[in-house]
C-alpha positions as CSV (number, residue, x, y, z in Angstrom):
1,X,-23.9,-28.1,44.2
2,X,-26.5,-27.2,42.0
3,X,-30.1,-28.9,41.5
4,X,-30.2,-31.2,38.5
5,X,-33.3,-32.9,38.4
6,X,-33.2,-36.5,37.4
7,X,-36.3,-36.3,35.2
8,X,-35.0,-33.8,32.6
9,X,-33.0,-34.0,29.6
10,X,-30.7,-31.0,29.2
11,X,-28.7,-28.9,26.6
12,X,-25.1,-28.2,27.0
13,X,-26.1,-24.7,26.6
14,X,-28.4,-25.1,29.8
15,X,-31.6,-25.2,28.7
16,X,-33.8,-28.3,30.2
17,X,-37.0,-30.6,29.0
18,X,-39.3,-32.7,30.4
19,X,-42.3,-34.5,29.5
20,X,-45.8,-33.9,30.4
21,X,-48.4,-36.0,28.2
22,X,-48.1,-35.0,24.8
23,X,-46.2,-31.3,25.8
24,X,-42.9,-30.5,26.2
25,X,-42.0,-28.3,29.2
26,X,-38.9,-26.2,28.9
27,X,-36.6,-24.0,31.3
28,X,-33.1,-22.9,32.1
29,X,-31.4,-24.7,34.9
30,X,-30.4,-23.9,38.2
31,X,-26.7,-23.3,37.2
32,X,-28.1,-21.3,33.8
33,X,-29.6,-18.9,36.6
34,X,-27.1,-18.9,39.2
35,X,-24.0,-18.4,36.3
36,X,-26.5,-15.3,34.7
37,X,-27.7,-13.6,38.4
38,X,-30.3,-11.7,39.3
39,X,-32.9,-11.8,35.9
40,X,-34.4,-8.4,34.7
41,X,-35.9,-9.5,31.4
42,X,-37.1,-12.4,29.4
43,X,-38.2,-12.6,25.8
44,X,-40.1,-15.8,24.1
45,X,-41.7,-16.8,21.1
46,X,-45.6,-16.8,21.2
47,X,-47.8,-19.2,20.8
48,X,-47.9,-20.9,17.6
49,X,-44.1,-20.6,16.7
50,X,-42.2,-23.2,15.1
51,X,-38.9,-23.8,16.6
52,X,-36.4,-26.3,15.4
53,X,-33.9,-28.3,17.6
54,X,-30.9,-25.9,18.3
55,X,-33.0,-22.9,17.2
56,X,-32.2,-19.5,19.1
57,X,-35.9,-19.5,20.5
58,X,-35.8,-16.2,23.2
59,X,-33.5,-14.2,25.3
60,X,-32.6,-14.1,29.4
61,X,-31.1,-10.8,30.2
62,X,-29.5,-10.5,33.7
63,X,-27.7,-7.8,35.6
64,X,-25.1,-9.6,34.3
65,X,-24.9,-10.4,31.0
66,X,-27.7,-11.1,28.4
67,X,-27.8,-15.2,27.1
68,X,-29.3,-16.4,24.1
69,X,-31.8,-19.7,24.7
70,X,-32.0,-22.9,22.4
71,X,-34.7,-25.2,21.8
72,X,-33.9,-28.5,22.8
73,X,-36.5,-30.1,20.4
74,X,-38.0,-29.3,17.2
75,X,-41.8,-28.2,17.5
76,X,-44.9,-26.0,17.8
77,X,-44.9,-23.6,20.7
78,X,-48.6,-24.4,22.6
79,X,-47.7,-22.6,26.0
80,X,-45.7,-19.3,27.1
81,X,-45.2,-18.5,30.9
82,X,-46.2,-14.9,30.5
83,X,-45.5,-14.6,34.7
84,X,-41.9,-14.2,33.4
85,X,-43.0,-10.6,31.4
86,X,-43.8,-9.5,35.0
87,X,-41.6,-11.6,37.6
88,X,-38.6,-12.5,35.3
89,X,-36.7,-12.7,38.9
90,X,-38.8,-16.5,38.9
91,X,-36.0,-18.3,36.8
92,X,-34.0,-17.2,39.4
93,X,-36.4,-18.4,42.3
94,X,-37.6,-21.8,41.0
95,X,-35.7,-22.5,37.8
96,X,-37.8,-25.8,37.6
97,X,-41.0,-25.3,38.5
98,X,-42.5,-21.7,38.4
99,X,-39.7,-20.2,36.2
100,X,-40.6,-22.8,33.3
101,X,-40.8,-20.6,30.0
102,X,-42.6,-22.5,27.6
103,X,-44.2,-25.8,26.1
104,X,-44.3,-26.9,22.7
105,X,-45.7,-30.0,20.9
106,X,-42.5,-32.1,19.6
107,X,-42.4,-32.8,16.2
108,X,-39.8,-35.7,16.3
109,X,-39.8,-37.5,19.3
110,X,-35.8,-39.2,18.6
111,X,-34.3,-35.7,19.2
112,X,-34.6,-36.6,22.9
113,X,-32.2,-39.2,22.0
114,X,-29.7,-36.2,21.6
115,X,-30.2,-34.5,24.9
116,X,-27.9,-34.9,27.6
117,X,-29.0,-37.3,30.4
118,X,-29.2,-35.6,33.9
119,X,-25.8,-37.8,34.7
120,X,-24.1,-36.3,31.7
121,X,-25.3,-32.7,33.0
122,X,-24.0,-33.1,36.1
123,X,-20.5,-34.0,34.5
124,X,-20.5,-31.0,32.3
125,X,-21.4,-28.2,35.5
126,X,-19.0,-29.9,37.7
């Protein structure tokens, strides 16, 4: 069984979100890492890209097989995890806490409205 925290919104493609004040944290999940293996390279937007809700935003290649991320909500990137440039293998490690990849200001808080609760996430990964 795979860790789905309950205080997350997620995409069906994987990616997560949670609040922290005003920013928006996001990541893959724990069954986006474990479905992808062993990480070897990350790419991201910098800071002070716009991204749009659904947007390709970056890319997670693996030994496996190289996955295209989406931005679960529209807004302004304020935060890259550049750790990930150097220890990409940290998605793999601590999908939800060191291996976050970035944080953006939202632009329209009602797209959280369309993000997947962590109950409907758990459905979807079963």
């Amino acid at each position: 069984m795979f860790e789905i925290p309950d205080d997350r919104k997620y995409l069906e493609s994987h990616e997560w979100t949670t609040t922290e004040g005003d920013a928006v944290k996001i990541g893959i999940s724990d069954f986006a890492q474990d479905e992808l293996g062993d990480v070897v390279f990350v790419e991201l937007p910098a800071e002070g890209d716009e991204l749009a809700a659904g947007e390709e935003f970056g890319v997670v290649e693996s030994i496996k097989a190289v996955s295209d991320l989406y931005a679960p909500v529209s807004g302004t990137v304020t935060a890259v995890n550049e750790e990930l440039f150097d220890a990409p293998e940290l998605l793999n490690d601590d999908p939800y806490g060191d291996g976050w990849m970035l944080e953006l200001e939202p632009a329209d808080e009602s797209e959280f409205d369309d993000l997947l609760s962590p109950e409907e996430y758990r459905e979807q990964t079963e």
